[in-house]
N, C-alpha and C positions, 0 to 999 in steps of 0.2 A: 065434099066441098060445097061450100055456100056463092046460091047465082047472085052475082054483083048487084049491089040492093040498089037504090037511087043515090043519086052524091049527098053528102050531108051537106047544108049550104054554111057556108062559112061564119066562123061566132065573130061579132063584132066586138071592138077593143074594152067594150061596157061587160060584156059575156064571160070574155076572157080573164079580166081583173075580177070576177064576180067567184073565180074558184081561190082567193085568196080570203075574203070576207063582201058579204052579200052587201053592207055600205061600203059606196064610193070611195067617201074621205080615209075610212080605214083600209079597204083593199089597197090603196094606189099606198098610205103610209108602209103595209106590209109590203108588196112591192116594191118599194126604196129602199125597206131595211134587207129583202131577199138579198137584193142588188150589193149592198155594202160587206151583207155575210158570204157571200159566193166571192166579191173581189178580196176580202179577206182568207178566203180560202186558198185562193189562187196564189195569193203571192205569199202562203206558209209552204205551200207546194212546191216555190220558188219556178213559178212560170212564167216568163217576161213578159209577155203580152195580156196580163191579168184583165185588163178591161176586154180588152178580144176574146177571151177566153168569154166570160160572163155574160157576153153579148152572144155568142156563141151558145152556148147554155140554154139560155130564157128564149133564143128562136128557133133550137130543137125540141125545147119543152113546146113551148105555144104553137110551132107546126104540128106535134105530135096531136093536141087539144084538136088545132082544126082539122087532123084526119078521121077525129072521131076519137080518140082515146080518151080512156077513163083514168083520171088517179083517183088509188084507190089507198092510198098513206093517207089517214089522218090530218097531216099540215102538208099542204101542198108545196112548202118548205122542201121536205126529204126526196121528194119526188125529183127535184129538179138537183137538189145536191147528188142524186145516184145518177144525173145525166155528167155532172159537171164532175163524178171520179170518175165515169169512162173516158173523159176526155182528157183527164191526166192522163188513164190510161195509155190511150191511144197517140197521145204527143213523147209520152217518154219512149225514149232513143238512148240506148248508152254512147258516151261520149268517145267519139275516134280520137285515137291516140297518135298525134303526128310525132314524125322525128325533128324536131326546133332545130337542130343543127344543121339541117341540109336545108334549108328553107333562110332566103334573105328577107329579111325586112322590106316589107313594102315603103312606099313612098307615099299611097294613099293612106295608108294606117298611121305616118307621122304626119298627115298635113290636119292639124286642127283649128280652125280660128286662122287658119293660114299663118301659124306658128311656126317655126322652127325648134328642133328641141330642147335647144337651151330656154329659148322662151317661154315653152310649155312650162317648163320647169317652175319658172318665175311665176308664171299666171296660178299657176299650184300653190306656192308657197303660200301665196299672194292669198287665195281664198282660205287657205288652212290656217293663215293669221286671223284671218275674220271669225273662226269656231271660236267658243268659248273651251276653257278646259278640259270640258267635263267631255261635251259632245269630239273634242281632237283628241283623247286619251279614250273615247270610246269609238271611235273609228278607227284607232292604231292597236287596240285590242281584236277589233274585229277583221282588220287585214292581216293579222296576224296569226291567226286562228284560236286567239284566247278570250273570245267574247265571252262565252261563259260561264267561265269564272269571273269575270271581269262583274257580269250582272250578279252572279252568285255573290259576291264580294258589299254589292248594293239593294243586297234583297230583293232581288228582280227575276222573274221567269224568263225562263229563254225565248218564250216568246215576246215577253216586253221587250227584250233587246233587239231583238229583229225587229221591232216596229219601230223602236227609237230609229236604227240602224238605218229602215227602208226613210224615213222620214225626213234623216240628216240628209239622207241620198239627195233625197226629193228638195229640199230645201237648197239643195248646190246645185242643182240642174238649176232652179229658179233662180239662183244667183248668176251661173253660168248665161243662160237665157239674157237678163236684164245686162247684165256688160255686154253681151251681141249686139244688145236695141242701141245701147248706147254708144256704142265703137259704130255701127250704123248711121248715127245723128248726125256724127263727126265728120 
């Protein structure tokens, strides 16, 4: 065993961006796009907390740099994509299987918006009028579990569909969001 050498003194954020590409301008670009291909990794792995994840990622890779570690891949790319499968790894849990019949309904799990549920209902409808066709008949394929075909049908990979899919999400949450602000104004 080797006698503990002196501490390595810690790389500054110029040092650290420097195992990406030795210019600035271009390291911090690769760095952004790391960023956008690890959160796109994350959410084909279908991990909810994809940005947590990634952030997660990039400060076990950059702590590992400042203990001294070497990457030794090529594109410092892969290095950090083999931290961010352990962490799939380490997050998947198989899912418990409860019995729904002996379990009531909460009253936290219907209060949304401080709706009731008929009203829920309506504020639903109410958003799924605002879809266009394409994107309401491709939500109703995808809660249905016939997305893809649905894509197959449009020439589309099943990962297009997932990203339309994650996108429509994300575009109702911001719609959701914006009626909040605005029932707030009121």
């Amino acid at each position: 065993m080797e006698p503990p050498g002196p501490k390595a003194t810690p790389l500054s954020q110029r040092e650290l961006l420097a195992i990406f590409d030795a210019d600035a301008a271009r390291a911090e670009a690769r760095y952004l796009d790391l960023w956008q291909k690890l959160q796109r990794f994350f959410e084909w792995n279908r991990v909810s907390n994809s940005s947590d994840m990634v952030q997660e990622t990039l400060a076990r890779g950059l702590s590992n740099l400042q203990a001294g570690k070497k990457i030794t891949a090529a594109d410092p790319a892969s290095y950090f994509f083999g931290i961010a499968k352990n962490l799939v790894k380490e997050g998947w849990k198989p899912r418990r299987q409860d019995q729904l019949e002996n379990q009531e309904p909460s009253v936290e799990a219907a209060a949304f918006l401080g709706l009731d549920r008929a009203e829920q209902r309506i504020y639903l409808k109410e958003c799924l009028r605002e879809l266009s066709q394409e994107d309401f008949d491709l939500l109703q394929a995808y809660t249905e579990g016939d997305a893809r075909e649905w894509g197959l049908a449009r020439g589309l990979r099943p990962g297009a569909v997932r990203l339309r899919v994650h996108r429509l999400r994300k575009r109702i949450e911001e719609q959701v969001r914006a009626n909040i602000g605005n029932a707030k104004k009121m």
